[in-house]
C-alpha positions, 0 to 999 in steps of 0.5 A: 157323465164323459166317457171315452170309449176303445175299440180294443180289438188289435186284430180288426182295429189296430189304430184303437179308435176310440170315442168319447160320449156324454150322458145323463146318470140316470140313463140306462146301460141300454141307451149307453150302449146304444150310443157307443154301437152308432158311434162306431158306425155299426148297427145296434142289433145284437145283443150285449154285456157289460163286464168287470172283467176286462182281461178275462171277460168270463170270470166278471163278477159283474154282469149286466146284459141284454138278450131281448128282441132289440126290434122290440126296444129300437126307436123308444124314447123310454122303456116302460118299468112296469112292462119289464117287470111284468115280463121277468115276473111273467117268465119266473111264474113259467118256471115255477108252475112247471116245477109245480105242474110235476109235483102237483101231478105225481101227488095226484097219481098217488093220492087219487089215481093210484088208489082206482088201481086194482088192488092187486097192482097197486104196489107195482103200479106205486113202484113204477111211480117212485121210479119215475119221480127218481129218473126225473130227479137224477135227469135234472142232476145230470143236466145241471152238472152237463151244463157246468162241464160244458161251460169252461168259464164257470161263472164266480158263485157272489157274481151280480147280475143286472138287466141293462133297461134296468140299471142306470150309467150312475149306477153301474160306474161310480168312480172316475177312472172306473173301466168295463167292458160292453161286449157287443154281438156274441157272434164276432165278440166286439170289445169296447172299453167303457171308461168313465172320465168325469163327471160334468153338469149337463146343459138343458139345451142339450140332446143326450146322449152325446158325442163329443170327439171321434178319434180314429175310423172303425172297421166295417162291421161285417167285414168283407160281406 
């Protein structure tokens, strides 16, 4: 697969340098966005998404992002599918066990706890338990709804989301002419335009992926520092 590849930024790239660069379908997006970041000359560091939404990233409805430890995956042939899996299953049983830890607690409290109470505070004592259970209740209410006014960019409710160790090139670009945007480093927000060209049979004596053509000379990456 032949992309070409636009620094889109009319501020820190004016000329629109761009790159075109070969990969294997069955690639994942972290090893194309990988090879687009080096051949730009910046260091592959930071984490990054791909978006639908080129105009107007934040109302994409779709999302394939990168936010682990690149220290960890730099330097890999391969990512292991097993150990990803591991690790999302790993980080959804935390999630879970809490929610659980805090229900299994407020049963034992008033299952086994409470009935030890003397007798005659029992019902205070169960009062405050209910009380309790309600604050916390309304306290993770509250933070969802802070999370949606703090957020001016409210995601779309069928957006799809994808882990990009996860989702192959062939996968996320289907159709020649098909355009996303891999927005690289949230900190200076780099816009590369992702353009998928044509489709062509790859050689076996090959490394990919590949550069095929370098137009245009890209900013440095940290500027002045």
């Amino acid at each position: 697969m032949v992309f070409k590849v636009t620094l889109n930024d009319a501020l820190r790239a004016r000329n629109k340098p761009f790159r075109v660069i070969a990969i294997r379908p069955e690639d994942s997006l972290f090893h194309l966005a990988e090879a687009i970041v080096e051949s730009f000359d910046f260091d592959f560091d930071h984490t990054f998404t791909f978006l639908d939404n080129i105009k107007n990233p934040y109302a994409s409805k779709v999302q394939y992002e990168y936010t682990g430890d690149l220290g960890d995956e730099l330097g890999e042939e391969g990512l292991d599918p097993a150990e990803l899996a591991y690790e999302d299953a790993l980080e959804e049983a935390n999630e879970v066990l809490t929610e659980r830890l805090y229900q299994a607690t407020v049963q034992i409290m008033k299952e086994e706890i409470l009935p030890r109470v003397p007798p005659h505070l029992q019902e205070k004592v169960a009062e405050i338990i209910e009380k309790e259970q309600r604050l916390a209740e309304q306290a993770a209410g509250f933070e969802n709804e802070l999370l949606k006014l703090l957020n001016p960019y409210p995601t779309p409710p069928d957006a799809k989301f994808g882990d990009v160790r996860k989702v192959s090139v062939g996968q996320a670009f289907e159709t020649p002419g098909q355009k996303m945007l891999l927005l690289y480093d949230y900190d200076d927000e780099w816009p590369f335009v992702v353009e998928y060209m044509r489709q062509e049979e790859a050689s076996s004596t090959l490394e990919y992926p590949l550069l095929l053509q370098s137009v245009g000379r890209a900013p440095d990456q940290y500027g002045d520092f």
